[in-house]
C-alpha positions in Angstrom: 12.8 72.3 23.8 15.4 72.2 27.1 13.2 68.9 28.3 14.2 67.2 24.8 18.1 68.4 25.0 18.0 67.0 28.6 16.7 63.8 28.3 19.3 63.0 25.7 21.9 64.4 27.4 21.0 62.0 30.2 20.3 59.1 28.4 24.1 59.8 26.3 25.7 60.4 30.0 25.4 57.0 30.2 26.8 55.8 27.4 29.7 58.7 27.6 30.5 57.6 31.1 30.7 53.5 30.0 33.5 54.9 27.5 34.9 57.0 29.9 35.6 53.9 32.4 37.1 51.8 29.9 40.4 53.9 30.2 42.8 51.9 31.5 44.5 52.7 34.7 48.2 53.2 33.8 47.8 54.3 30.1 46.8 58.4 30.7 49.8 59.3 28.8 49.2 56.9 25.8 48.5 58.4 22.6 48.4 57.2 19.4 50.0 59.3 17.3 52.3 62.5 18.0 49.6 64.9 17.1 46.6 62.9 19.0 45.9 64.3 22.5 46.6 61.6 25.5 44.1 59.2 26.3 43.9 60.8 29.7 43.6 64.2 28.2 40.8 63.0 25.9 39.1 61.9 28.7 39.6 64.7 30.7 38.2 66.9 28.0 35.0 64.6 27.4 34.8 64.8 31.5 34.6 68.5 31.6 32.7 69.1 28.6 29.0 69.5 30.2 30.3 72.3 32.7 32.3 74.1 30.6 29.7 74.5 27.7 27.1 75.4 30.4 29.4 77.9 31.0 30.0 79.6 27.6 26.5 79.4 26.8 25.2 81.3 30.0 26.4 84.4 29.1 25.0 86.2 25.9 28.2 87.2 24.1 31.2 84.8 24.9 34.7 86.3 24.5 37.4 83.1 22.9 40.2 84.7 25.0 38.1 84.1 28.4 38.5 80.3 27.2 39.8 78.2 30.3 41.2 75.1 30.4 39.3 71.6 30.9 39.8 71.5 34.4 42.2 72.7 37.0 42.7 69.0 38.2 44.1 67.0 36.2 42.7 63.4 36.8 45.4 60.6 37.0 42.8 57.8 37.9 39.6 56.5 35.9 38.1 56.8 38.9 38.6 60.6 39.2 37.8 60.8 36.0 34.4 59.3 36.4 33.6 61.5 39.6 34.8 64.9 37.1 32.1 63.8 34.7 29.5 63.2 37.4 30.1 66.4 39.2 29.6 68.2 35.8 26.3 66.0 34.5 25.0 67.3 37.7 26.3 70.8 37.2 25.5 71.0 33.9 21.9 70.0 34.6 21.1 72.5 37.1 22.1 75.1 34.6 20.1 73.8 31.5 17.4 73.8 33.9 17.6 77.3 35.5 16.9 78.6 32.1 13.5 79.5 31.1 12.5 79.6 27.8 13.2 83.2 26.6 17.2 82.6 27.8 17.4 79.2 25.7 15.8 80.5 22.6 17.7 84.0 23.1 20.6 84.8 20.4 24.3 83.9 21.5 27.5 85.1 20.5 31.1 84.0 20.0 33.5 86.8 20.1 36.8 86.8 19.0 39.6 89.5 19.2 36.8 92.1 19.3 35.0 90.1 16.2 31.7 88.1 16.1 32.6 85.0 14.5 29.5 82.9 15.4 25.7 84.0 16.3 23.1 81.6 16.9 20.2 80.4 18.8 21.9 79.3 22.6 19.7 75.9 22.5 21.2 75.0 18.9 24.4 75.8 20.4 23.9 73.5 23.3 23.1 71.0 20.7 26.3 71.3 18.5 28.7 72.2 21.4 27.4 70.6 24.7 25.5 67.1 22.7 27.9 66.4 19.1 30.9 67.8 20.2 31.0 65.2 23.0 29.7 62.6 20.9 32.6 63.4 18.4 35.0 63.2 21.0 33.6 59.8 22.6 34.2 58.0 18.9 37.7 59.1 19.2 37.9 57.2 22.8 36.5 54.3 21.3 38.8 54.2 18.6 41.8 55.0 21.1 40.4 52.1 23.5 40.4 49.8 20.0 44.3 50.5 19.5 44.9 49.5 23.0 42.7 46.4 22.5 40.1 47.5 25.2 37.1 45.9 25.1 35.0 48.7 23.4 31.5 49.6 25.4 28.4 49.5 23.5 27.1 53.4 22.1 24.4 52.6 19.9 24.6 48.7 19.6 26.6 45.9 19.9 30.5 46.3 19.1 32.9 43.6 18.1 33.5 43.1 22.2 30.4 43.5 24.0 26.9 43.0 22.7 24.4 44.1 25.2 21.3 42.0 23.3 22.8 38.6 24.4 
């Protein structure tokens, strides 16, 4: 079950970190509307995903308040950007695979205020929080690198800008 999480996760790193280092330098701040996060911020968060879900997920009951934030550096470069998400790929991988089967199957908890507001199986959490939520946010990048008429990097084909069969 982990082997199947982690060969998509690897095989979507790719494709996350091609988005990812279409942000253009100079524009971290951009955001297309007043309610949107930044560009940079968005990236940020996609960056720090893998490590921070790793995180949650290795404990068995998970408290909301001991949420922290994406990263105590704050990236100001795509470049630093691309060596965040690297770090926590790798990080991320040597936790999914320290965990044997009886931790991945085993129940997990999201606590909140003293309240259980979610309980289910950690590897269908990995596969909501750690795999779809980061696909979710790397088609709001795409869109984001649309406005600012970036080329957009291929995800699962060919895009108006790059087509990777030609």
């Amino acid at each position: 079950m982990l082997d199947a999480i982690l060969n998509e996760f690897h095989a979507e790193a790719e494709t996350t970190r091609n988005v990812l280092a279409a942000i253009p330098e100079g524009k971290f701040d951009w955001k297309p509307h007043a309610k949107s996060m930044s560009i940079g911020a968005l990236g940020q968060h996609i960056a720090s995903t893998p490590t921070a879900i790793c995180k949650i997920f290795s404990v068995d009951t998970f408290n909301w308040e001991d949420m922290e934030p994406d990263s105590e550096t704050q990236c100001t470069t795509t470049k630093e950007l691309l060596q965040l998400f690297d770090k926590n790929i790798e990080d991320a991988d040597k936790t999914i695979r320290s965990w044997d089967a009886s931790k991945a199957n085993g129940m997990w908890k999201l606590n909140k205020n003293g309240k259980i507001i979610m309980e289910l199986p950690r590897v269908a959490g990995l596969r909501g929080f750690l795999l779809n939520h980061t696909y979710h946010h790397r088609g709001q990048l795409t869109v984001y690198l649309r406005l600012l008429d970036v080329p957009v990097p291929p995800v699962y084909g060919p895009t108006a800008d790059i087509n990777p069969f030609e």
